[in-house]
N, CA, C and O of each residue as an XYZ file, in Angstrom:
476
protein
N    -158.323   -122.898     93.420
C    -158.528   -122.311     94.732
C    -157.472   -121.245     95.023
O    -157.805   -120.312     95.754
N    -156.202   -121.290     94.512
C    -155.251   -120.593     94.771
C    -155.672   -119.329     94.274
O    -155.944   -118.470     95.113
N    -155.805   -118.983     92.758
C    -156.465   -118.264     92.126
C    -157.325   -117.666     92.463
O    -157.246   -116.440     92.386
N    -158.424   -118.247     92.942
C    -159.395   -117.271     93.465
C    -159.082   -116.722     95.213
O    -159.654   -115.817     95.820
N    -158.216   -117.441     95.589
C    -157.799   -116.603     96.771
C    -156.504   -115.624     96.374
O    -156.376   -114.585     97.023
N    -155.898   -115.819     95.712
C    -155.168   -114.377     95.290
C    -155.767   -113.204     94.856
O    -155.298   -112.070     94.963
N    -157.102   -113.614     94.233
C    -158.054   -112.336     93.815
C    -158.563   -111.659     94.883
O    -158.725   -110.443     94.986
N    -158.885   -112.793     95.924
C    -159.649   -112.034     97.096
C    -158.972   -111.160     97.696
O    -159.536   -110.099     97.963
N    -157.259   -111.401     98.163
C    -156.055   -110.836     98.983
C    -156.483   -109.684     97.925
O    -157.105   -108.682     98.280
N    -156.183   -109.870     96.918
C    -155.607   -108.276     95.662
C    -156.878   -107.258     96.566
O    -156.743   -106.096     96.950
N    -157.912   -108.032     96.696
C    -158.965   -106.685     96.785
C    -159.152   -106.502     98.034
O    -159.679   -105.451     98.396
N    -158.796   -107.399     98.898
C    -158.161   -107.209    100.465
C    -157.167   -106.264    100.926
O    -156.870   -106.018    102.095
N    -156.715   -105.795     99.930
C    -155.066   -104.998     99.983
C    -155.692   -103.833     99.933
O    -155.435   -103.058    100.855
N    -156.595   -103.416     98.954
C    -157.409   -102.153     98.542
C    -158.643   -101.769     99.766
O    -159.093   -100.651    100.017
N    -158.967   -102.940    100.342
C    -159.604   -102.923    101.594
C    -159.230   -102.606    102.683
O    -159.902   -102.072    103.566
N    -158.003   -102.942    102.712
C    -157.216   -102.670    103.990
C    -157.028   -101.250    103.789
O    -157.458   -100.320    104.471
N    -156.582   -101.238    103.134
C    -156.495    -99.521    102.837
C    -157.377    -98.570    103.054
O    -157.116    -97.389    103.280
N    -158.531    -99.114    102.983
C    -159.509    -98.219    103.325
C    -160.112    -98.194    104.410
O    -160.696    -97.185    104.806
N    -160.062    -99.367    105.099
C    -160.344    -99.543    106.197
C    -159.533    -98.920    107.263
O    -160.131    -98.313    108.151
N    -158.084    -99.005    107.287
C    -157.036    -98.632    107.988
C    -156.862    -96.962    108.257
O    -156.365    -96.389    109.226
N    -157.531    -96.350    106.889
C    -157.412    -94.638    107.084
C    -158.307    -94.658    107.360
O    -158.254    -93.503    107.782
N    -159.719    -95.060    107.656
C    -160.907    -94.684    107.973
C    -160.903    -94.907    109.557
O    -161.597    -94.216    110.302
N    -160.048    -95.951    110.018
C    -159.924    -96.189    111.262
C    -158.701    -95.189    112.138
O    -158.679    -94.954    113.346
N    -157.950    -94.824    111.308
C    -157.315    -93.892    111.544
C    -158.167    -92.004    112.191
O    -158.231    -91.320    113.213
N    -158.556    -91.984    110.976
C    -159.834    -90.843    111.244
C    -160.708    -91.130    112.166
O    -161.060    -90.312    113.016
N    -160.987    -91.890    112.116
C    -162.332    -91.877    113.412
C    -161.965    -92.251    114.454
O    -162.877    -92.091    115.265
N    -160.646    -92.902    115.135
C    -159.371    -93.060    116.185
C    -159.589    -91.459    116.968
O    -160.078    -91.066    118.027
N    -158.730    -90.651    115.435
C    -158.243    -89.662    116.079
C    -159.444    -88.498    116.435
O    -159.445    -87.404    117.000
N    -160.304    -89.230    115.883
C    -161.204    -87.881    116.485
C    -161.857    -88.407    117.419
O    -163.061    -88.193    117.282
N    -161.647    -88.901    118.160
C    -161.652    -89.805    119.795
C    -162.672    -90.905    120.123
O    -163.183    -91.142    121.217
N    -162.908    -91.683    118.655
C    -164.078    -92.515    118.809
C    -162.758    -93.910    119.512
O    -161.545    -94.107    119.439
N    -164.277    -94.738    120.313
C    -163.098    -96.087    120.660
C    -162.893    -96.695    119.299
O    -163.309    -96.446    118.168
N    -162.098    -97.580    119.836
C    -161.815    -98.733    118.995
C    -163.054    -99.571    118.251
O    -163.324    -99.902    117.097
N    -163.508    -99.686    119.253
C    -164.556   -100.793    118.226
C    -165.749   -100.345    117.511
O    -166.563   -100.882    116.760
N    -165.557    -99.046    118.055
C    -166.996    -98.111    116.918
C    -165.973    -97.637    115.638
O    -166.330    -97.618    114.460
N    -164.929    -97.345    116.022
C    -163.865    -96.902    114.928
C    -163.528    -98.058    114.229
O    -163.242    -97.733    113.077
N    -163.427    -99.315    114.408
C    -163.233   -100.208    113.676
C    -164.108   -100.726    113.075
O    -163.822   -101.093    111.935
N    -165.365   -100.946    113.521
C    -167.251   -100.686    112.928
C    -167.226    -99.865    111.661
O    -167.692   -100.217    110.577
N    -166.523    -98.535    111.982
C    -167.003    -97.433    110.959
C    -166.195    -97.999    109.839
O    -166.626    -98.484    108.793
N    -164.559    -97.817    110.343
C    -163.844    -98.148    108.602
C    -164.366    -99.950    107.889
O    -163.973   -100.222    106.755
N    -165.181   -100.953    108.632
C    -165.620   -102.105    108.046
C    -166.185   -101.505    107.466
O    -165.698   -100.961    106.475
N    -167.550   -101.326    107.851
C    -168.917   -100.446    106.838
C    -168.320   -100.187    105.832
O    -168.297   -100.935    104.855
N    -167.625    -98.864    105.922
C    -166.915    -98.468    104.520
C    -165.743    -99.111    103.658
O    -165.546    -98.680    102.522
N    -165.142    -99.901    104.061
C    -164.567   -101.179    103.603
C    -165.274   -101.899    102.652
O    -165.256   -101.789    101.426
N    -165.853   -102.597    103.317
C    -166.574   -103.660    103.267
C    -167.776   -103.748    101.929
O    -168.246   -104.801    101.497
N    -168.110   -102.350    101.429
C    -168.947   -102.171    100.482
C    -168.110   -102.484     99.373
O    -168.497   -103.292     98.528
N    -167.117   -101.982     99.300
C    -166.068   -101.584     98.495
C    -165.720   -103.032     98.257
O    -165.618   -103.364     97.076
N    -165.494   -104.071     99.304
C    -164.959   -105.419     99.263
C    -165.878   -106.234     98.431
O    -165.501   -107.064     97.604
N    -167.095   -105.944     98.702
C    -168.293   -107.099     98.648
C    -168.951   -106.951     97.131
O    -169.508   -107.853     96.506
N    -168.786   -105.868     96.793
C    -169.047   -105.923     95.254
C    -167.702   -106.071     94.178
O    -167.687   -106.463     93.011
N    -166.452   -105.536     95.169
C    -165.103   -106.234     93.835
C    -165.358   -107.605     93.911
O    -165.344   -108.228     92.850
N    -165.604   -108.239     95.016
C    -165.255   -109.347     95.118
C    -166.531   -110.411     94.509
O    -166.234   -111.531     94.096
N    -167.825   -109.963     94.510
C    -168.302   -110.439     93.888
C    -168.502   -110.535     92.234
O    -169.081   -111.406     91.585
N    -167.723   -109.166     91.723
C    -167.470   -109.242     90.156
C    -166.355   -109.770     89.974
O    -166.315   -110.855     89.393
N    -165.134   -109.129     90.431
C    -164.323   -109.896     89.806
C    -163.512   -111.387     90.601
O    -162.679   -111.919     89.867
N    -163.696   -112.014     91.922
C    -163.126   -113.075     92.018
C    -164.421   -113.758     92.037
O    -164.333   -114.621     91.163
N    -165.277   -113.804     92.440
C    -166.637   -114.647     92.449
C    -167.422   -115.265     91.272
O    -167.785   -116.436     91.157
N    -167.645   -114.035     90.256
C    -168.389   -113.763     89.222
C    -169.308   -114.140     89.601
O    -169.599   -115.291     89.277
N    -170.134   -113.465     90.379
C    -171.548   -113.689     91.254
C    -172.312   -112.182     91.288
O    -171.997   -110.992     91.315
N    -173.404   -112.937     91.271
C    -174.620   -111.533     91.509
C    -173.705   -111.185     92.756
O    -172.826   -111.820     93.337
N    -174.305   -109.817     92.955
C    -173.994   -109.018     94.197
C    -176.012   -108.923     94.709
O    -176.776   -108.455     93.865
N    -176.434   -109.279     95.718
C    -177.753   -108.943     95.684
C    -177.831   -108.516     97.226
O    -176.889   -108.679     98.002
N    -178.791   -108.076     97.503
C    -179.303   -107.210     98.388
C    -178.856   -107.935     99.797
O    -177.969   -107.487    100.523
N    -179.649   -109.180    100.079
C    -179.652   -110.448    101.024
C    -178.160   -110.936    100.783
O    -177.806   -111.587    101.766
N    -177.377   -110.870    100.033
C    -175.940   -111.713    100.122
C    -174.855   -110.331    100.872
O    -173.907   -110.525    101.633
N    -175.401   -108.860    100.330
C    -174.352   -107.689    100.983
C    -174.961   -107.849    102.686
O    -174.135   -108.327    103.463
N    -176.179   -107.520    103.208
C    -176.462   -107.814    104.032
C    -176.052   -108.942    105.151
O    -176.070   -108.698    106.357
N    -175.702   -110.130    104.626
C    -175.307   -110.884    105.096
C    -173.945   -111.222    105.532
O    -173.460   -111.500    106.629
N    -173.381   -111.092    104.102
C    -171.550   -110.401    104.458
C    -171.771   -109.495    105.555
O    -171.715   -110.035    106.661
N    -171.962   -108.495    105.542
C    -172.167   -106.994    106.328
C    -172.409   -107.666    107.919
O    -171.599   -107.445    108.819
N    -172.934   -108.027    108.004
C    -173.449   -108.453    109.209
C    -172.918   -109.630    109.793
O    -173.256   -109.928    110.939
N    -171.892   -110.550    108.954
C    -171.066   -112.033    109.717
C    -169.837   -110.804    110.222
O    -169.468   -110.781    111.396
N    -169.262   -109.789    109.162
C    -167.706   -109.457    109.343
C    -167.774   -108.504    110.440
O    -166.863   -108.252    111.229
N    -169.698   -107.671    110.401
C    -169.172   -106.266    111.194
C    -169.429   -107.285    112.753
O    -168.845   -106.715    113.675
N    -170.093   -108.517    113.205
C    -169.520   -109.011    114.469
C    -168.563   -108.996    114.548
O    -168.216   -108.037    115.238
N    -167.339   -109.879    114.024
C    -165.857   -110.230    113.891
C    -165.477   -108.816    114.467
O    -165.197   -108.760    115.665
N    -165.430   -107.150    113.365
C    -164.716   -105.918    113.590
C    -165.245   -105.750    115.534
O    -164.400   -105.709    116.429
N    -166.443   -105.695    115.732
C    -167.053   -105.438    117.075
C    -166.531   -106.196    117.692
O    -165.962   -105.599    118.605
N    -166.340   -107.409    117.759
C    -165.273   -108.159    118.787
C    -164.394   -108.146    118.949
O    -163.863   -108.033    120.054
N    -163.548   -108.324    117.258
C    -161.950   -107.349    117.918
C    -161.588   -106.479    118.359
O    -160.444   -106.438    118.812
N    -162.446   -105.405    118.403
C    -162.444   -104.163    118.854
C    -162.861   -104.184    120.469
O    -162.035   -103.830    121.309
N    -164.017   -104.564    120.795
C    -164.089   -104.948    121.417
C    -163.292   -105.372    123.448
O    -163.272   -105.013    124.626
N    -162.780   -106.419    122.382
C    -161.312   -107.448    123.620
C    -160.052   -106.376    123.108
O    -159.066   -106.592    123.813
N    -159.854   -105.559    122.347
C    -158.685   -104.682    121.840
C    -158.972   -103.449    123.067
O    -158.015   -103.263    123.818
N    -160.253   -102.582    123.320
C    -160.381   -101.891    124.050
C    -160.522   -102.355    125.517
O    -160.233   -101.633    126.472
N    -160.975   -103.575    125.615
C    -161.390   -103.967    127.077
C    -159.447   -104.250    127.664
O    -159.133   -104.151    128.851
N    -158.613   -104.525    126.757
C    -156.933   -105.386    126.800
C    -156.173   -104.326    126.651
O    -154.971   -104.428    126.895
N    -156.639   -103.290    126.288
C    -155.903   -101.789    125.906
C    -155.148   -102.049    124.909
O    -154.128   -101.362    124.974
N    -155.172   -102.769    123.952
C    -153.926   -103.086    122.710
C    -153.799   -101.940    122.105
O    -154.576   -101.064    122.487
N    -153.002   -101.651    121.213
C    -152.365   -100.753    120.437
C    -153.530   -100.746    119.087
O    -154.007   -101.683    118.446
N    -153.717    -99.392    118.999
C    -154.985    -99.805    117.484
C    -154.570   -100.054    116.007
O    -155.243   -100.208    114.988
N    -152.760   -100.037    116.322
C    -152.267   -100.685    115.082
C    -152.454   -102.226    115.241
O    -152.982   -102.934    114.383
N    -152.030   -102.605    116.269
C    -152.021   -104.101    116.490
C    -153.559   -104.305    116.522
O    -153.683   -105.529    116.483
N    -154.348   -103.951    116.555
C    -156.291   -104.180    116.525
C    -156.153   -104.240    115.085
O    -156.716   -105.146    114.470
N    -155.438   -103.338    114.464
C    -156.094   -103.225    112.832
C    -155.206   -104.712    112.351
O    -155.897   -105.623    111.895
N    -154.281   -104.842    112.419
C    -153.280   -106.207    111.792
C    -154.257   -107.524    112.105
O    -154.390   -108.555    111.445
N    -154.822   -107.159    113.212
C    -155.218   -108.571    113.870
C    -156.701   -108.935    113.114
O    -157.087   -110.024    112.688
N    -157.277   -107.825    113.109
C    -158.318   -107.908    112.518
C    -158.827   -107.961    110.570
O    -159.861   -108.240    109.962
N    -157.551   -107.560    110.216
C    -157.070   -107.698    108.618
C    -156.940   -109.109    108.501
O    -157.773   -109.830    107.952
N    -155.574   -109.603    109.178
C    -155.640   -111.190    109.078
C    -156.838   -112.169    109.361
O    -157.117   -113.154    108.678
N    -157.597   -111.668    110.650
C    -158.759   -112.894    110.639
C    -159.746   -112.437    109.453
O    -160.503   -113.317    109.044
N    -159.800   -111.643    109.075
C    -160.951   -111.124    108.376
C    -160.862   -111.484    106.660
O    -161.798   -111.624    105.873
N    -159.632   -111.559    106.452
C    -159.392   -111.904    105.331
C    -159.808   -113.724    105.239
O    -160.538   -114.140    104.339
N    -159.346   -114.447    106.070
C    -159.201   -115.343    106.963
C    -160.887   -115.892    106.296
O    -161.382   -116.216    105.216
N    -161.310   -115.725    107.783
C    -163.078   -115.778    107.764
C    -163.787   -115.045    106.529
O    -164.712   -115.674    106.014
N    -163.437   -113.663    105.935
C    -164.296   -113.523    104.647
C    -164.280   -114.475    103.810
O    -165.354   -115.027    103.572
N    -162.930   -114.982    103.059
C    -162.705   -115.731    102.095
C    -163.829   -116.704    102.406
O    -164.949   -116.519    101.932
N    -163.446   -118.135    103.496
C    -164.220   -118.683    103.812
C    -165.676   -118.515    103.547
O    -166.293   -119.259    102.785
N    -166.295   -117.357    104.301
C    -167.646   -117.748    104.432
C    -168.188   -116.783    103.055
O    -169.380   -116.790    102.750
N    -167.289   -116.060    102.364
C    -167.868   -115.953    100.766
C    -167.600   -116.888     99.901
O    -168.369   -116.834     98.942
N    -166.977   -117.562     99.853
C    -166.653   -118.769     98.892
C    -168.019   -119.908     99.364
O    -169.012   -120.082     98.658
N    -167.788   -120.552    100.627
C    -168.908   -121.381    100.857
C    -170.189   -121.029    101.433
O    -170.936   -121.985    101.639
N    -170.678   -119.707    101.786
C    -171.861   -119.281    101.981
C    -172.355   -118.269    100.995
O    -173.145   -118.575    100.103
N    -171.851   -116.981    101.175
C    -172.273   -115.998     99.925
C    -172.633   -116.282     98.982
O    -173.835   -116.419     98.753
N    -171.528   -116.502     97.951
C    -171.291   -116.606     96.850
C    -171.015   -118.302     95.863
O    -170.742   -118.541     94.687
N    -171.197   -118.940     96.755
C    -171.334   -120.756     96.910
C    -171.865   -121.214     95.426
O    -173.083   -121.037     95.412
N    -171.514   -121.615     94.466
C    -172.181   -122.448     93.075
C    -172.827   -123.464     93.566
O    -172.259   -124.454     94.025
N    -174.295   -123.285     93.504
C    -175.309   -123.866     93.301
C    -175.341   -125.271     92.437
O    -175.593   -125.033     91.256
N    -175.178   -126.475     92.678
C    -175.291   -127.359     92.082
C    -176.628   -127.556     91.647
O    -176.914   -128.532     90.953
């Protein structure tokens, strides 16, 4: 378990990264928070859902499992964003907050929903 959650962080790190300048860009060109945090998931999140299904999962990547990821995490981004714009937080402190749960809740619900071994 350790193992495969160090794989997930490694490609979480590369996620964050992409997520964080994408949220950066679409910040500064005066989108809110939670459409700006929407946008860099999307583009994140593609990037996440197929490393993570080759190399920590070793799982198909299929149509119905990206979809499904896509659609548990981009609620999570819309809500933090969300209570971040309605609370006025800082959109560094939106992005930290939302890295940690997200890493958090992805792991989780790709290990036992996504990507789950079929007995």
């Amino acid at each position: 378990m350790v193992k495969l959650f160090s794989r997930y962080a490694t490609i979480g790190v590369l996620n964050t990264l992409i997520h964080w300048i994408t949220f950066a860009i679409c910040f500064e060109r005066g989108l809110a928070q939670s459409l700006s945090n929407f946008i860099a998931f999307c583009m994140a999140v593609t990037f996440s859902f197929f490393a993570n299904a080759r190399w920590t999962f070793n799982s198909e990547a299929t149509t119905i499992r990206y979809i499904m990821y896509v659609f548990f995490m981009g609620m999570i981004a819309v809500m933090i964003g969300s209570y971040a714009d309605r609370l006025k937080v800082s959109p560094v402190v939106t992005l930290v907050v939302f890295s940690g749960i997200s890493l958090v809740c992805g792991f989780i619900y790709s290990k036992y929903i996504i990507f789950r071994v079929r007995k």
